[in-house]
N, C-alpha and C positions, 0 to 999 in steps of 0.2 A: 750429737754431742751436746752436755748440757752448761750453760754456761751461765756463770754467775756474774753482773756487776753487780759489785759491793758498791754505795755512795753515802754522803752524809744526808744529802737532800735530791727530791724526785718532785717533779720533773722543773730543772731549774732553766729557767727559759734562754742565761746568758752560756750554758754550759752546752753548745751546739757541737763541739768536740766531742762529748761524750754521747751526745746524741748519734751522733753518725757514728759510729763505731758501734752501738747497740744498735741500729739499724742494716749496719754493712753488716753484719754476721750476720744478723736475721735473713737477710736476702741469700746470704750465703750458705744456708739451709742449716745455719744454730737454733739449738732449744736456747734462746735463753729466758734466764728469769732475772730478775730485780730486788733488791735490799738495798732499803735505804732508811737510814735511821730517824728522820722528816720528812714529811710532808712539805714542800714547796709551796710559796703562793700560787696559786691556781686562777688567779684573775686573769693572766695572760700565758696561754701556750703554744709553744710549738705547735708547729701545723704537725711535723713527724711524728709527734705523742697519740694525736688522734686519727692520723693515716694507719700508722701500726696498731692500734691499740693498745697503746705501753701501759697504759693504768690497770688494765687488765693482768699484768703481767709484777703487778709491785709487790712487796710487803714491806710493810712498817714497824720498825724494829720499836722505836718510842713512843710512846701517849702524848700527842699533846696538852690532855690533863695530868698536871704536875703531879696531883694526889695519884694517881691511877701508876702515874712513872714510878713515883717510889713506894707503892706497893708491892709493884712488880717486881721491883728491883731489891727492894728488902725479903721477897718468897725466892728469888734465885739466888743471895747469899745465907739464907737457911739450908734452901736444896747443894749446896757447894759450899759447905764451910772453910775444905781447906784450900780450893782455888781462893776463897776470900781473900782467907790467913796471907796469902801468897801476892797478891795482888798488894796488899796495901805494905810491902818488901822497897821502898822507897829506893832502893839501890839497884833495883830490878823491875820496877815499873812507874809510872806516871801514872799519879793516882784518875787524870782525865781520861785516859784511855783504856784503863785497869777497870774502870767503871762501865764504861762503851761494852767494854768485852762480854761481861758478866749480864748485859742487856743483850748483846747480839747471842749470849750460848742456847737464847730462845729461838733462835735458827739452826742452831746445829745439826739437827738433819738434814733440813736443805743443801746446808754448806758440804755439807760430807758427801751426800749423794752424787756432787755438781765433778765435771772433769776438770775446771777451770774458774778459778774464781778472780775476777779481774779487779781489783780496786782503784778506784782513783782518789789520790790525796794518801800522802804519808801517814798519816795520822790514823785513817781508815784501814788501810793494809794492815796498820800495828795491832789492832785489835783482834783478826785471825790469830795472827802469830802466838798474841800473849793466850788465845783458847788452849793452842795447839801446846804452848809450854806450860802448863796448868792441865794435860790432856783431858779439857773439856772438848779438845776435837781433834779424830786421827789426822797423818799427814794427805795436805788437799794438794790442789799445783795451785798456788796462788802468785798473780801477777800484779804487781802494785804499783801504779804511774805517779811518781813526783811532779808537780808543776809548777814550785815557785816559793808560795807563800809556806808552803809547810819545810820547804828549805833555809827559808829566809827569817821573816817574820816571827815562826813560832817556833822557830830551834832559839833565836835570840833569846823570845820569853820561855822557854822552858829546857832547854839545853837537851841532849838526844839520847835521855836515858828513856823517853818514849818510843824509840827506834830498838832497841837495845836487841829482843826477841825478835823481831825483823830481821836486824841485820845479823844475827847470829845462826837463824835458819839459811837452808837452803833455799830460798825465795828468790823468784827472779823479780827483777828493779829496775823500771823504765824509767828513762827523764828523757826530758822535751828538751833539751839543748846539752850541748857540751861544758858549757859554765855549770850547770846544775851538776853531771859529771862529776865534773873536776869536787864541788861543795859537798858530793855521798863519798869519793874517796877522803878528805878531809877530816870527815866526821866518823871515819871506819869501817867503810862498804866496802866487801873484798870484788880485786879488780873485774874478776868472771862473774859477779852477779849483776854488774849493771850495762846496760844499755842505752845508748841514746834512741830515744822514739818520738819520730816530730809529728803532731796533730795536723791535718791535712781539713780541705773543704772538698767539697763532692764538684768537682770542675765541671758537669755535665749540668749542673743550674746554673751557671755564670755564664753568661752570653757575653766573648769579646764582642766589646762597644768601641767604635773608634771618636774619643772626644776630643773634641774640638774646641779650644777656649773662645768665646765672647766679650762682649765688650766689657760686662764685669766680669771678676775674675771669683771659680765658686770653689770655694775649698768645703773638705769635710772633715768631720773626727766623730768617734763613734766610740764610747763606753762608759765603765762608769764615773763619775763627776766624784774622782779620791785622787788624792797626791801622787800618786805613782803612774797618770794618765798625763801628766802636764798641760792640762788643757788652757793653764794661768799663762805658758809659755806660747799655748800656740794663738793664745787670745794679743799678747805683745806682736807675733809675726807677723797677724791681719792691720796692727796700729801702724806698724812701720810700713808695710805692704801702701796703704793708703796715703802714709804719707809720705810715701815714695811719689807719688800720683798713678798707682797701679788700683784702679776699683774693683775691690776687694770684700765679699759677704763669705762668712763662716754659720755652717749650721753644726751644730755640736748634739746627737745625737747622746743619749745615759740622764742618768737622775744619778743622786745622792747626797752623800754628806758635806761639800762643796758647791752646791751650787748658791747658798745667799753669797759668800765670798766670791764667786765667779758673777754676779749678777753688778756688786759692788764694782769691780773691776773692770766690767764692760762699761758703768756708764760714767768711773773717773776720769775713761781713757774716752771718753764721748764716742761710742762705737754700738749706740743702740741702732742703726741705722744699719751697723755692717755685721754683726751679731746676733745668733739667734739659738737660743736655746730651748730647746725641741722637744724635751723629754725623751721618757720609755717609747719606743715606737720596737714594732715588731718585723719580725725577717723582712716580709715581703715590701715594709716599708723604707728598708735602709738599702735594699737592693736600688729601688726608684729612687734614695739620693744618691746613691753610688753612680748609677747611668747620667743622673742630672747634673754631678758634680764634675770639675776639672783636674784637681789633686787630692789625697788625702792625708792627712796631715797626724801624727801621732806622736807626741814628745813625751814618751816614756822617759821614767828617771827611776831612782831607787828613793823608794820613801825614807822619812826620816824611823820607821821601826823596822827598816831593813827590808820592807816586802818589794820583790820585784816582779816584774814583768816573767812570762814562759817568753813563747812566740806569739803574741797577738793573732786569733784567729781572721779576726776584722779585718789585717792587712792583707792575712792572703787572699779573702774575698774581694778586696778591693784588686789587687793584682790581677785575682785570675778573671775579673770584669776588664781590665786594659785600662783601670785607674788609676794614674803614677801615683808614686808611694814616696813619702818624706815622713825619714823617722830617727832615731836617734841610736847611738853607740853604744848601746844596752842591754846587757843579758844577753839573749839569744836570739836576737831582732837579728846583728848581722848575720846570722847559718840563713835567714830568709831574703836578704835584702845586701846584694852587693852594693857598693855604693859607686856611683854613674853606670853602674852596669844594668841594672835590675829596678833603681829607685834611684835614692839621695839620701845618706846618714850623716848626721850633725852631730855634734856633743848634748848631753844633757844637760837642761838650762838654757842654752845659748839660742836665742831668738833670733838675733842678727845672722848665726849662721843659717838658721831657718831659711829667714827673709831672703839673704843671698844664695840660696840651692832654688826657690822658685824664682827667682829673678834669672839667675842663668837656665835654669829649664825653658821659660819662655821664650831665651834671646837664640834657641836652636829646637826649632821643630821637628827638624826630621832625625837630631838625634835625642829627640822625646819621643818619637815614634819608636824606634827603635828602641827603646827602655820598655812601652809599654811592650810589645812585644816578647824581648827576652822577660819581662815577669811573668807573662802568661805561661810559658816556657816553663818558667822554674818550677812554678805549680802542678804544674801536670808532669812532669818529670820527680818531683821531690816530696811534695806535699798535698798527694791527689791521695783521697782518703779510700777509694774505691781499690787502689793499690795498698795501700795500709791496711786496711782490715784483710784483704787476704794475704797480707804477713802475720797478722795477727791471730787469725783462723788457726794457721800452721804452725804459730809459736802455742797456741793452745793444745793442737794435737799433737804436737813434737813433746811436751811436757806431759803427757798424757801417758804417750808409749813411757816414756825413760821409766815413768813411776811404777807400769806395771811389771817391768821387770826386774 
């Protein structure tokens, strides 16, 4: 069976999700192949890109020579005058993805020949669909996973006449939580096309570790350094933490557009001492602070352009390591993270409630054992990806049979 992920960028080192799922088929004896309309930075990869060979397995739908991009893309609205025509129907399409489309119709036999064509991101899916209504491509089975930001974020700035051919085909519709759900009904997604689908970590690389806290106390956080990570809030829970007289070091794990502000903040609140910002580190290094750490700390919130959180992949890999987990009321955090059962959930923002879920975690051991425990639990019951991809096998070939008859 041949199988297509569609992406915007390959091979993107934070999108381990999507890695393991083009790996779990692979194993699971899929053809697949890869389209992806960038090139990724390449400085730093996956170990799994070059265990499988995935680069071998890609095409690149875009030029990163701009001249070269609209040349191309000026000889495919010659070759397609009246998809053009159609495309730029402003009530019928989003001139960003109208344009995507008319780049990707230089795959169109690939796409056709494939039994399954998987997308991840809304936006990406959208651009099958607007081939397929434009018939620059017969009908495929295309499956198209929501995760967040293309719910949130860029429905805000663009409203969902970029969905429009998506959601008017037959196309199946996965989201990563129930919230997101609830946001496709909202916006027009009929009830039997969508599903909830939660991204899992491969629990056979996580070794439960039984930790043990020390005399300092080592918290972790892990992603990228933007507003919707709260890392300003879990920097205040280590200030209070300390000056509880609980000694307390935080390593914070991502790079980005936030950290001179995060840098600011660590040394108004004099916390150069208990703070450490770590940079980009790779798989095998966050695993070694995962084991090295005591709790892991993640105060997700909703930014101020609407983007939220899926499920944080990072927390179930902390989980399914026996790393208690303190996060917040958020998205689709709780479907992962009962609260005293599985972790500890606070409000978003609220550091004090932070500070007081590790303050009572410490003051009962053996039911912090027991927490880490039922997380590991959850993980491998719920969001063990070795289990997911072969639902996902069968949701490929269940949409495979339907089509040919």
């Amino acid at each position: 069976m041949k199988t297509i992920f569609l992406l915007s960028t390959f091979p993107k080192i934070s999108e381990t999700f999507i890695l393991s799922q083009i790996t779990g088929l692979i194993d699971l004896g899929a053809d697949v192949e890869i389209i992806a309309f960038k090139k990724a930075d390449t400085s730093e990869i996956h170990p799994l890109v070059e265990q499988y060979h995935l680069m071998e397995k890609v095409k690149y739908v875009s030029s990163r020579n701009g001249i070269v991009r609209g040349l191309r893309l000026a000889g495919t609205m010659l070759s397609h005058p009246v998809a053009t025509v159609k495309f730029f129907n402003k009530h019928q399409y989003h001139l960003v993805t109208a344009l995507r489309s008319l780049e990707l119709s230089r795959q169109a036999k690939s796409l056709s020949s494939s039994d399954a064509i998987i997308a991840h991101y809304g936006p990406i899916g959208a651009t099958v669909a607007n081939l397929r209504a434009v018939n620059l491509l017969p009908a495929v089975n295309l499956i198209t996973f929501f995760h967040g930001f293309d719910l949130t974020a860029f429905v805000k700035k663009n409203g969902v006449i970029a969905y429009k051919q998506l959601f008017a085909q037959n196309n199946k519709i996965l989201t990563i939580n129930r919230l997101f759900q609830e946001k496709l009904y909202e916006i027009g997604v009929r009830t039997e096309q969508v599903s909830v689908w939660h991204m899992g970590v491969s629990v056979d690389l996580f070794e439960f570790q039984p930790h043990e806290v020390q005399s300092e106390l080592k918290l972790l956080s892990v992603g990228r350094l933007v507003e919707k990570k709260g890392f300003d809030t879990t920097i205040e829970i280590v200030s209070k933490l300390n000056n509880a007289g609980i000694n307390t070091h935080l390593d914070i794990i991502g790079d980005g557009s936030l950290k001179e502000q995060l840098v600011q903040q660590i040394t108004d609140l004099n916390l150069q001492k208990n703070v450490t910002l770590l940079g980009s580190q790779n798989q095998q290094q966050v695993h070694e602070q995962i084991v090295a750490s005591d709790f892991f700390v993640l105060m997700s919130r909703t930014s101020t352009n609407g983007d939220k959180e899926g499920i944080p992949v990072v927390l179930m890999e902390a989980m399914a390591s026996g790393l208690p987990v303190i996060s917040t009321l958020h998205s689709g955090i709780p479907e992962l993270i009962t609260d005293k059962e599985s972790g500890w959930l606070v409000p978003e923002h609220d550091a004090h409630a932070g500070f007081e879920a590790v303050k009572r975690a410490l003051q009962d051991l053996a039911k912090l054992n027991q927490i880490k425990s039922n997380a590991r639990e959850k993980i491998e019951l719920e969001f063990n990806s070795e289990l997911l991809n072969q639902r996902l096998l069968k949701l490929c070939e269940k949409e495979d049979r339907r089509n040919e008859k």
